[in-house]
N, C-alpha and C positions, 0 to 999 in steps of 0.2 A: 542566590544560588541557582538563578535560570529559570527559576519559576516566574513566568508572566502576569499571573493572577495576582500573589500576594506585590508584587513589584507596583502592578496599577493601584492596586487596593493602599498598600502604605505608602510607595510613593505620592499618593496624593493628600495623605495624612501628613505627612513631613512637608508637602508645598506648602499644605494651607498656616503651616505651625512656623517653616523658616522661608518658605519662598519658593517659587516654581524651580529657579535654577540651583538651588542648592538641593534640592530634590533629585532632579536630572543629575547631578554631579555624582551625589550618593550612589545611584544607581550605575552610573558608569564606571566606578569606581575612582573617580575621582574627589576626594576629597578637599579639595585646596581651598574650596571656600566656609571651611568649617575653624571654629579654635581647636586649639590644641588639644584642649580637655575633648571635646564633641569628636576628634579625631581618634582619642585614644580608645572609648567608647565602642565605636565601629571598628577600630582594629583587635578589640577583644570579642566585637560580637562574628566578625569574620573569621575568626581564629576560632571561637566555637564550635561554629558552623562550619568549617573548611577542615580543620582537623585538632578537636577537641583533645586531644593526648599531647598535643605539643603547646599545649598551656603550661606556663611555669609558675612559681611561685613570685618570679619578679613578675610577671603580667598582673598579680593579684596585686602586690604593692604600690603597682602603677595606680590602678583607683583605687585602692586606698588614700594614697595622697592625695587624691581626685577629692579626697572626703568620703568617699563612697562606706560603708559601715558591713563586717561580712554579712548581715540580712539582704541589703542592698546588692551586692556583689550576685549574691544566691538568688536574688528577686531575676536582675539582670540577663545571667545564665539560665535561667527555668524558661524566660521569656525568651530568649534567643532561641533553645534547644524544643519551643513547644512550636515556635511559627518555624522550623526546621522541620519535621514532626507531619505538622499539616499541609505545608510543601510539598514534604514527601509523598502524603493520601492524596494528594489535589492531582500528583504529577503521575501516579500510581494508577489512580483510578480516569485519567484521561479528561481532567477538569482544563477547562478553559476559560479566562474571563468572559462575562456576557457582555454584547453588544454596549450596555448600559454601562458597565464601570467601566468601559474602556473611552466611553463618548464623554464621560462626566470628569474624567481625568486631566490636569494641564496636559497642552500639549506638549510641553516639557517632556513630561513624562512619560508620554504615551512618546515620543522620538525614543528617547534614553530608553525604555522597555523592547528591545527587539528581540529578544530572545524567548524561549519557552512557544506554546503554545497562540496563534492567533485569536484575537475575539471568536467567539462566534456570531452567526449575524444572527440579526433580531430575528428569523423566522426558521431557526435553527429548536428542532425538538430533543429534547431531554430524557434520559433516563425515566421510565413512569408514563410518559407520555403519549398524546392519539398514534405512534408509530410500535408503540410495544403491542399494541392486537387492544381484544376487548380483556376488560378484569375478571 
């Protein structure tokens, strides 16, 4: 959803799990190199995320056939609606990746993430820090 942080942050959890390019893909929305099931997945976690009232009852039956179980289903949604959530505080509060998750990222990834906020550089000072005065 445009957020750069969580984007560097999971897409690089999803290289190390399916591959740098399937990673990148995710992120650009393109899905072509995913199965079906893995597609249906992301188009219910998109659907969430993009706009959660136009979820239907056949979207639920889709993973159910998936095998998915309604704990599963409810597991899936909490976890979509919670990195939604923190997205939101990250982009709220003027969060940006650091220097370091952006460096440690494929560079798949780090291409396919252009959106949101840029790194900030390594000598970029923080909320708390020797630029807010004495304590």
């Amino acid at each position: 959803m445009g957020d750069s942080y969580c984007s560097l942050a999971f897409g690089s959890q999803l290289a190390r799990e399916a591959g740098d390019d399937v990673a990148a893909s995710v992120l650009l929305d393109q899905d072509l190199t995913l199965s079906p099931e893995e597609r249906t997945l992301v188009r219910w976690a998109r659907r969430v995320s993009r706009d959660p009232s136009a979820t239907t009852a056949a979207d639920v039956e889709t993973l159910r056939a998936l095998g998915y179980g309604d704990h599963q289903i409810f597991a899936i949604t909490l976890f979509v609606a919670m990195r939604l959530a923190f997205s939101t505080v990250n982009d709220a509060l003027g969060a940006a990746p650091d220097a370091q998750l952006s460096e440690r990222a494929p560079a798949a990834v780090r291409s396919a993430a252009t959106f949101g906020r840029p790194p900030t550089p390594h000598d970029h000072v923080t909320i708390g820090g020797p630029a807010d005065g004495p304590a």
